[in-house]
C-alpha positions as CSV (number, residue, x, y, z in Angstrom):
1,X,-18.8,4.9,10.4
2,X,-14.9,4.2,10.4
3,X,-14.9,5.1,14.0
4,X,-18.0,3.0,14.9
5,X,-16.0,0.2,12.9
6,X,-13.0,0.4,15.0
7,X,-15.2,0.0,18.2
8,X,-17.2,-2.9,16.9
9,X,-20.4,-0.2,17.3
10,X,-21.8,0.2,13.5
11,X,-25.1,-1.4,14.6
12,X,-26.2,0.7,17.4
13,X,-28.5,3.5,16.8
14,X,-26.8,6.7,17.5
15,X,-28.6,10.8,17.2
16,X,-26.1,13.2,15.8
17,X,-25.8,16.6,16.2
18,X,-23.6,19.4,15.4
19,X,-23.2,23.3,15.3
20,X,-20.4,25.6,14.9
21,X,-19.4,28.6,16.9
22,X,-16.7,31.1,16.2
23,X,-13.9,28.3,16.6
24,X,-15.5,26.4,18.7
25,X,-17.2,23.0,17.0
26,X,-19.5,21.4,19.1
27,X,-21.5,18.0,18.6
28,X,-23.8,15.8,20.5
29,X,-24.5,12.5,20.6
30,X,-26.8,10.4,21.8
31,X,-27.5,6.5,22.7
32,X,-29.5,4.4,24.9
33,X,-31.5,7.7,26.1
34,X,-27.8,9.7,27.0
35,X,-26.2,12.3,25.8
36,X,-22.8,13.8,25.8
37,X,-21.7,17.0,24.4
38,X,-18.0,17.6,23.2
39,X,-16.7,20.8,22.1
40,X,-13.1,21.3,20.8
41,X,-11.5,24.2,19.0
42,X,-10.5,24.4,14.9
43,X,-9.1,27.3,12.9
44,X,-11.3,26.7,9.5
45,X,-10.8,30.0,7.5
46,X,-12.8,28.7,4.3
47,X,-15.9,26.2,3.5
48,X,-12.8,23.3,2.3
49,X,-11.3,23.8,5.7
50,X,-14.9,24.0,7.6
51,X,-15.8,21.2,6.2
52,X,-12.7,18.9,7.0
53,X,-12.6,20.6,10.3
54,X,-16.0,19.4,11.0
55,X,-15.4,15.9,9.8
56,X,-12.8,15.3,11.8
57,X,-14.4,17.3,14.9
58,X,-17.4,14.5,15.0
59,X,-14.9,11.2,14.0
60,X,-13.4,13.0,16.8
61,X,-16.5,13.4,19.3
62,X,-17.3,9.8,18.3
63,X,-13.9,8.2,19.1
64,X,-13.8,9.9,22.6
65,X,-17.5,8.5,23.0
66,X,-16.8,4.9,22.5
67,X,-13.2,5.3,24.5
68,X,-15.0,6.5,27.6
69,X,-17.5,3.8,26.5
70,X,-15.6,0.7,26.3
71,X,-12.4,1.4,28.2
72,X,-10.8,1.3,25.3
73,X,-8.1,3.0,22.9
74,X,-6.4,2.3,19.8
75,X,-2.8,3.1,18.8
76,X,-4.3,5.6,15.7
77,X,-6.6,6.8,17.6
78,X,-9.5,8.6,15.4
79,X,-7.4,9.2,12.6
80,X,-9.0,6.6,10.0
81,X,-9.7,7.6,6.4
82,X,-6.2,9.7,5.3
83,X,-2.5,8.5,5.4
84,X,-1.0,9.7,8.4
85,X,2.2,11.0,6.8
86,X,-0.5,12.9,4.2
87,X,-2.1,14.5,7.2
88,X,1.3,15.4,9.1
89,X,2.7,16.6,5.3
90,X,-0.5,19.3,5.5
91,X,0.3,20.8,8.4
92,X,4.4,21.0,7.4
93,X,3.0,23.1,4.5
94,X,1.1,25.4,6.7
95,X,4.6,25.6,9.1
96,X,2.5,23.8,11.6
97,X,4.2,21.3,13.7
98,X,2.4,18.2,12.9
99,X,2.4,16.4,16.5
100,X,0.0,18.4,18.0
101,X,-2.8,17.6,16.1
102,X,-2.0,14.0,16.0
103,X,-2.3,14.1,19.7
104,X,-5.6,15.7,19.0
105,X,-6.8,12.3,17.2
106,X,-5.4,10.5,20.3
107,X,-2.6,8.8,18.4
108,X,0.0,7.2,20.5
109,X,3.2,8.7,21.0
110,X,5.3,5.8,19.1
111,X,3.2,6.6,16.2
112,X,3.6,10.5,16.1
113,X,7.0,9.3,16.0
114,X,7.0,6.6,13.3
115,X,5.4,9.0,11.2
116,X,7.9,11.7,11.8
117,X,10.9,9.1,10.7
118,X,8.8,8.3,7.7
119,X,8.7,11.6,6.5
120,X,12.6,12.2,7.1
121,X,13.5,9.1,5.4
122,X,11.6,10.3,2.4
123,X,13.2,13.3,2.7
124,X,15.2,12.9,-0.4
125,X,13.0,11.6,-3.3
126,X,10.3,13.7,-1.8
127,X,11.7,16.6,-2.8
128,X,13.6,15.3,-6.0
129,X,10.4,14.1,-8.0
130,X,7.6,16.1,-6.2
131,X,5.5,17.5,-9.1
132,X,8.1,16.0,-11.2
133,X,7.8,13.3,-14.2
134,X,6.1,10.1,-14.0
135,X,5.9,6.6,-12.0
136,X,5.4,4.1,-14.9
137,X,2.9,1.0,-13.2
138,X,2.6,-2.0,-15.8
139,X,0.3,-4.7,-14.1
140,X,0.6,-8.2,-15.1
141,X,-2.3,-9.9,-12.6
142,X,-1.4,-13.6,-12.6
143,X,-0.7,-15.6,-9.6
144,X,-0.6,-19.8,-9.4
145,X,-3.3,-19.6,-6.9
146,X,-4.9,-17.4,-5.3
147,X,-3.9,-16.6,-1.5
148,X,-7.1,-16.6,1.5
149,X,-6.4,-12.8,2.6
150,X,-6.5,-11.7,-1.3
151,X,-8.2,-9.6,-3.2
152,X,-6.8,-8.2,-5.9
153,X,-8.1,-9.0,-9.5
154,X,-5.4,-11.7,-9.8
155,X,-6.8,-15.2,-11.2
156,X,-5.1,-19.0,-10.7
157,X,-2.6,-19.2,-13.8
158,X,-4.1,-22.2,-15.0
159,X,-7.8,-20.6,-15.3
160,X,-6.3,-17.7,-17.3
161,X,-3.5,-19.3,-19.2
162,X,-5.1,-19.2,-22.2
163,X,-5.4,-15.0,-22.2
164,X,-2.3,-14.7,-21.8
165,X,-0.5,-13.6,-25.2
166,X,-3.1,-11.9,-26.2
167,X,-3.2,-9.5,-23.0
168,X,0.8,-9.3,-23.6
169,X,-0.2,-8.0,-26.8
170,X,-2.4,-5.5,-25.8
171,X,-0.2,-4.5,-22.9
172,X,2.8,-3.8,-25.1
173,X,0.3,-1.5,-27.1
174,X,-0.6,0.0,-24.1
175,X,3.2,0.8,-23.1
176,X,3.9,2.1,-26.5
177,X,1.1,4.5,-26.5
178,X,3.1,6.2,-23.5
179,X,5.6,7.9,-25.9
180,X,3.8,11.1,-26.5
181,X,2.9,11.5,-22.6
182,X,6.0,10.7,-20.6
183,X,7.9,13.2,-19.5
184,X,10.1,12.1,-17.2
185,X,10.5,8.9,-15.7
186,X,11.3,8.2,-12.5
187,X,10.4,4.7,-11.4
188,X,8.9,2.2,-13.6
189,X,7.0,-0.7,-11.5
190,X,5.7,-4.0,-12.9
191,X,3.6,-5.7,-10.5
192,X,0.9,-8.3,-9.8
193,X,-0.3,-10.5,-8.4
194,X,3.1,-12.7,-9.7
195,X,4.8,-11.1,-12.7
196,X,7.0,-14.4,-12.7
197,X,4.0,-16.8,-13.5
198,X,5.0,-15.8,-16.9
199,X,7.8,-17.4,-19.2
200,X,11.1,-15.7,-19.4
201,X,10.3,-14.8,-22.9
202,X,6.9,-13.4,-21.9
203,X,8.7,-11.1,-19.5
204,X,11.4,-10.0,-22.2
205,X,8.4,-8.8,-24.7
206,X,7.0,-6.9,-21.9
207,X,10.7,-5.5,-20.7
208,X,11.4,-5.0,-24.6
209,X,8.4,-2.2,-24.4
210,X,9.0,-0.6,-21.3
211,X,12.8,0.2,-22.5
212,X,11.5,1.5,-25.7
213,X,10.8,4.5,-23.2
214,X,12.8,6.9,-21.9
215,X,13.6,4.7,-18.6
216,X,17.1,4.8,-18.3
217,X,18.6,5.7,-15.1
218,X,15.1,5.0,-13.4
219,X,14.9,3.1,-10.6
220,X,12.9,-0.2,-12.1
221,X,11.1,-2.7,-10.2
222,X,9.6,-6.1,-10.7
223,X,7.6,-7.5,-8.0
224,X,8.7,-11.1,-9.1
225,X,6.4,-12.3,-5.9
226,X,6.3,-15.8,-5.1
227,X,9.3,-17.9,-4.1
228,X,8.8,-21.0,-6.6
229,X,7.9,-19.2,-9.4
230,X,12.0,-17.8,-9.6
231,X,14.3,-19.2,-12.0
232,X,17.9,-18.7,-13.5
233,X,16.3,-17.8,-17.1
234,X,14.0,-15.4,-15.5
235,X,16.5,-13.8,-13.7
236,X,18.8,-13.4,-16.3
237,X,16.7,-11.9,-18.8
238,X,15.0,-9.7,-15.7
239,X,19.0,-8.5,-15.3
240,X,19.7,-7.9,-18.7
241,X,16.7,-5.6,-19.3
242,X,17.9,-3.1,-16.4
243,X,15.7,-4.4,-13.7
244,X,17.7,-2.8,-10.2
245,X,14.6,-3.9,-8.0
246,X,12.8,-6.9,-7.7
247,X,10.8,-8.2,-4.6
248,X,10.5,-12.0,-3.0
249,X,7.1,-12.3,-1.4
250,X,6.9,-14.8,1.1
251,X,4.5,-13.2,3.3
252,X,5.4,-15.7,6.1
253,X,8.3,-18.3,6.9
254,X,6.0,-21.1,8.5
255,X,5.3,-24.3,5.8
256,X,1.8,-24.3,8.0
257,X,0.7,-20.8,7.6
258,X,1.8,-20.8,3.9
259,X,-0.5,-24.0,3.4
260,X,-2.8,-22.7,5.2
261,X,-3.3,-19.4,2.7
262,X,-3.3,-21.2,0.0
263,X,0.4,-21.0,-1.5
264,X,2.2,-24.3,-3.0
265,X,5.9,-22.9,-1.9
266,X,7.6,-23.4,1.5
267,X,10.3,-21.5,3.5
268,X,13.1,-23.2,2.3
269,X,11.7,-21.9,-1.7
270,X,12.2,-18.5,-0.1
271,X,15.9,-18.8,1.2
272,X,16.6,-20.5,-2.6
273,X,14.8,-17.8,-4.2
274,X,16.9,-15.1,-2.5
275,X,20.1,-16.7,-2.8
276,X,19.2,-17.5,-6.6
277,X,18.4,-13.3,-7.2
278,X,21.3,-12.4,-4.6
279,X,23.9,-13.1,-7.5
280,X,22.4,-10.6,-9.7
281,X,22.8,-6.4,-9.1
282,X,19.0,-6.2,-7.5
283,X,17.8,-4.4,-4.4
284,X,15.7,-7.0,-2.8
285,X,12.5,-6.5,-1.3
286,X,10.7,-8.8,1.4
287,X,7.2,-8.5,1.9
288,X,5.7,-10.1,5.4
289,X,2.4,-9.8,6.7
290,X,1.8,-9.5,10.3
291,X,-1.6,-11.8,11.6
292,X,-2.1,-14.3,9.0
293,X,-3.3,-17.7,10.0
294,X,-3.3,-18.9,13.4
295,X,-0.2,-17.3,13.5
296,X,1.2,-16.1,17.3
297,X,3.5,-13.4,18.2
298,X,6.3,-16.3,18.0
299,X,5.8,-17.4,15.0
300,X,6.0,-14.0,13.4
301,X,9.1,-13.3,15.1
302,X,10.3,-16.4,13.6
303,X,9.4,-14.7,10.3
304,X,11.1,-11.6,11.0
305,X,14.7,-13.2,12.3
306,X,14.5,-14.9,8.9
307,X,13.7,-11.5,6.9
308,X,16.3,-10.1,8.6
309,X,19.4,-13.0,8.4
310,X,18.9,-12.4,5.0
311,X,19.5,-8.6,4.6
312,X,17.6,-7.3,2.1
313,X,17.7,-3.6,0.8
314,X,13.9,-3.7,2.2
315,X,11.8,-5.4,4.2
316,X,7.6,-4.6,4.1
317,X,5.5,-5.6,7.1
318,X,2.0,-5.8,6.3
319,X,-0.8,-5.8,9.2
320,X,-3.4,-9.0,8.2
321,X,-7.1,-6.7,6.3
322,X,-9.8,-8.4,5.7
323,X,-10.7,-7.0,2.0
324,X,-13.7,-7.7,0.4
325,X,-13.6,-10.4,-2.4
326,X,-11.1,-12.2,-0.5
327,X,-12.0,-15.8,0.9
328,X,-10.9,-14.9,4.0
329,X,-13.8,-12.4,4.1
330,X,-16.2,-15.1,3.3
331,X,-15.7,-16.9,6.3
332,X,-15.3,-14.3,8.9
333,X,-17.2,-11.1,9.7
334,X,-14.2,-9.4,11.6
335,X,-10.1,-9.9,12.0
336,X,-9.5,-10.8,15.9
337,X,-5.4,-11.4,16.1
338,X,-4.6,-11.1,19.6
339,X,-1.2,-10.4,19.3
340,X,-1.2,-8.1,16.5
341,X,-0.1,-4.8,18.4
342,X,3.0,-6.7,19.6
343,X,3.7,-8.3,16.8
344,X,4.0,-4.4,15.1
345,X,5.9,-3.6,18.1
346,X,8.1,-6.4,17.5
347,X,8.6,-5.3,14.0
348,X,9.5,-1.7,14.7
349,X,12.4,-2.9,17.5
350,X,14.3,-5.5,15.5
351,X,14.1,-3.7,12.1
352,X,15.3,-0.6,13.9
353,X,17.6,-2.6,15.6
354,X,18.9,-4.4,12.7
355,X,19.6,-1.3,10.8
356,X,16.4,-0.4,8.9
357,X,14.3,2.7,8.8
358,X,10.7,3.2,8.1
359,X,9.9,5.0,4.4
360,X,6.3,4.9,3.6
361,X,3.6,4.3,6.0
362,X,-0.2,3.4,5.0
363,X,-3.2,1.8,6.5
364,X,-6.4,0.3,5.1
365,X,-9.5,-0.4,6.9
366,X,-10.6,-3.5,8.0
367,X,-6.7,-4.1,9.2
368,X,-6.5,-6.4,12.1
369,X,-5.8,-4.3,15.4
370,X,-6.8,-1.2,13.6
371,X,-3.0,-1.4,12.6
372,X,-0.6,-0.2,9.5
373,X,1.2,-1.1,6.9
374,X,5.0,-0.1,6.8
375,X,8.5,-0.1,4.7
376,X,11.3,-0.5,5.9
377,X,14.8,0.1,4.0
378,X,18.6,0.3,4.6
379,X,19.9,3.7,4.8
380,X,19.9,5.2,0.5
381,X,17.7,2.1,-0.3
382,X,14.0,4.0,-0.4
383,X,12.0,2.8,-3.2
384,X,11.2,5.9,-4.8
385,X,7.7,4.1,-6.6
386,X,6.4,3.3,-2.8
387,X,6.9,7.0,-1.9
388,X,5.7,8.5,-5.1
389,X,2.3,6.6,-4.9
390,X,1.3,6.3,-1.3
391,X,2.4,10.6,-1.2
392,X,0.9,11.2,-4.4
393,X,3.5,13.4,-5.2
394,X,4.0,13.1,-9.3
395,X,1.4,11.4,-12.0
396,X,1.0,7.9,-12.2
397,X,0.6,6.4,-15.4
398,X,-0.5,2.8,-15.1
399,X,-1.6,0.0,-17.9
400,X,-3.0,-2.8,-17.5
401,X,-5.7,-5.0,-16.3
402,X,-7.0,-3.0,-13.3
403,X,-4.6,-0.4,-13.5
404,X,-5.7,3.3,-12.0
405,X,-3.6,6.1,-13.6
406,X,-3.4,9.6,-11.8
407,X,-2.3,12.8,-13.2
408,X,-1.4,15.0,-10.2
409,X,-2.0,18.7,-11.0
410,X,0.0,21.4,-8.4
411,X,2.0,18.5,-6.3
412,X,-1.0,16.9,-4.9
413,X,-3.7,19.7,-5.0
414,X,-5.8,18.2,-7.1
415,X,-5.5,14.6,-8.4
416,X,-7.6,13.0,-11.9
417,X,-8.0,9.5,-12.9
418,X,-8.3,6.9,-14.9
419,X,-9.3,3.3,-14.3
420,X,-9.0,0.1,-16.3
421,X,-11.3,-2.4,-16.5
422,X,-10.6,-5.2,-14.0
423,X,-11.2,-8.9,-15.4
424,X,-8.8,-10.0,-18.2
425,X,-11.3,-10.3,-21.0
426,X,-13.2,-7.1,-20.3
427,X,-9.3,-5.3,-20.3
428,X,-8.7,-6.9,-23.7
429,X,-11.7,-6.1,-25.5
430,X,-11.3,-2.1,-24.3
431,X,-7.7,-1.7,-23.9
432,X,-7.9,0.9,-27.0
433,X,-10.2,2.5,-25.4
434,X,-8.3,2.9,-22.4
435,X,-5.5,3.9,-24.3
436,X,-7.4,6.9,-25.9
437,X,-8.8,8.2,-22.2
438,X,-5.4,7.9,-20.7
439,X,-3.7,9.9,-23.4
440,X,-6.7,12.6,-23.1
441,X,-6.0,12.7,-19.3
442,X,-2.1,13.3,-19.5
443,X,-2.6,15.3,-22.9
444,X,-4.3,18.3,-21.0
């Protein structure tokens, strides 16, 4: 079905067939009263690896279908459902070259290499924390409104306001029942929706509990978010408590796209924001998001040029999804942004250009041109949180309203959870209870 997705095909009536030979894997499909055959070769020496193999054999047979089909290709090719650099990671371990099967899935040569510069910018913190200590994730989900392309569980301040202390309360319970668990910490990351929605005080309790733990020398982030929400006070205190990471989010630079989300702030909030953390000892971090509004391959350049005059330590570029339980997903059916693929293109040449390398690579479904999500950072700037979640390389202890903690067993081989309830009042009344499961989870 991701395949059929990608090809605008999950309505047509398809026959499926498949049967395995030796190495050889061989599946038929038909439509419309044809049928093709496609046979291709995998080495499965077990049922986990059979059963992989033949999954992607079919998303495989599908893809090529639809391509010979439509006349058409995308830059990913069949590989949906996985992280690329996960995949590529795999076959490293087995002393496979990962290329090859990459071409296998059709990717396009600029991603086999995007991916490989990925993996050698993580080099580093790979290796340092993988099956190694903790990332710490403390969510605070409040925003002061709530953007068109969203999703999260974030809700407008001013509908929530009123929750507030009382989820700081449980929260700072939460973080104190991490004491027995934590081992070693090696990022702590407090994000949102807009962590700086809250008072500067609000943010010291919260800071006041996470340095109760044994942080120090961690790299610490606060995704402070949006541009009008930054003050001196906030700063200050953010500073004072160790923060070496925070991130401005403007998403875009055009007044008429941000109005057109839904967000109160304007370009010139994001240049003031950034000169206003720029005094402090932070490693900024600039999110963008590539399709949103009527945006054109212009006006995201615009974007980037401004990203990039201001030389942050990072700069994230975001292909437009189309999530469910977003607004934008209540008035359309499917993302159609004709320039997407050069506006990525665009992204990789002037960040390359300008200095920056690519450190963690994702994609979602649902993303606009069947595209990705990438970070970019200045050579030693990685964020070692984006690595260690996206690779799933150490346990992730989360709290929080939504919060999904994950205790990695045997660097990745097998990964357990443990999710928080998602609305504010449900994650107050059964934050003890959470706090019980979690410690069970990272007790074992």
């Amino acid at each position: 079905m991701d395949v059929l997705r990608l090809f605008g095909s999950e309505e047509r009536d398809f026959s499926h067939s498949f049967v395995r030979s030796g190495k050889k894997f061989i599946n038929v499909i038909e439509c419309g009263g044809k049928s093709r055959t496609f046979c291709d070769e995998w080495d499965a020496t077990d049922e986990l690896e059979f059963r992989r193999c033949a999954k992607r054999s079919a998303k495989l047979a599908f893809y090529t279908y639809l391509a010979e089909e439509s006349g058409k290709s995308f830059p990913w090719g069949a590989l949906t459902g996985i992280r690329p650099t996960k995949m590529a990671y795999a076959e490293l371990a087995a002393g496979r070259d990962f290329a090859p099967l990459f071409k296998k899935f059709c990717v396009c040569e600029a991603n086999i290499d995007i991916v490989g510069r990925v993996i050698s910018a993580q080099r580093g913190i790979y290796s340092a924390n993988f099956g190694c200590g903790e990332d710490i994730f403390v969510g605070l989900p409040f925003c002061p409104t709530k953007c068109r392309y969203c999703s999260f569980i974030t809700a407008p301040f001013s509908a929530v306001q009123r929750y507030v202390d009382e989820y700081l309360d449980c929260l700072v319970e939460e973080i104190e029942s991490l004491k027995p668990v934590v081992t070693r910490v090696n990022s702590v990351y407090i994000g949102g929706g807009t962590p700086f929605c809250l008072s500067a005080e609000q943010l010291g309790r919260v800071y006041e509990a996470i340095n109760a733990l044994p942080v120090n020398g961690a790299e610490y982030t606060v995704e402070a978010g949006r541009p009008d929400t930054f003050t001196e006070e906030k700063l200050s205190v953010t500073a004072a408590a160790g923060v070496n990471r925070i991130c401005v989010n403007p998403q875009s630079f055009s007044d008429a796209t941000l109005a057109a989300i839904g967000r109160s702030h304007t370009a010139e909030d994001t240049f003031r924001a950034y000169e206003m953390a720029s005094k402090y000892p932070f490693d900024i971090n600039i999110d963008l998001i590539a399709g949103l509004g009527q945006e054109r391959l212009a006006d995201f350049e615009r974007s980037l040029s401004a990203a990039v005059s201001l030389s942050p330590a990072n700069i994230t570029v975001h292909s437009l999804c189309l999530k469910s339980g977003s607004k934008l997903k209540e008035s359309v059916a499917r993302l159609n942004v004709s320039d997407i693929g050069e506006m990525l293109l665009l992204s990789r040449e002037m960040l390359s250009s300008a200095g920056y390398e690519p450190y963690y690579l994702y994609r979602q479904k649902y993303q606009a041109g069947a595209g990705e999500n990438v970070g970019w950072c200045r050579p030693g700037k990685a964020c070692a949180y984006n690595i260690g979640t996206m690779e799933e390389i150490c346990s992730n202890i989360a709290v929080g309203a939504g919060a999904i903690s994950k205790r990695v067993f045997g660097g990745g081989e097998r990964i357990e959870r443990c999710a928080s309830p998602k609305d504010i009042p449900s994650y107050i009344g059964r934050h003890e209870e959470m706090i019980k499961r979690r410690l069970a989870l990272f007790s074992q």
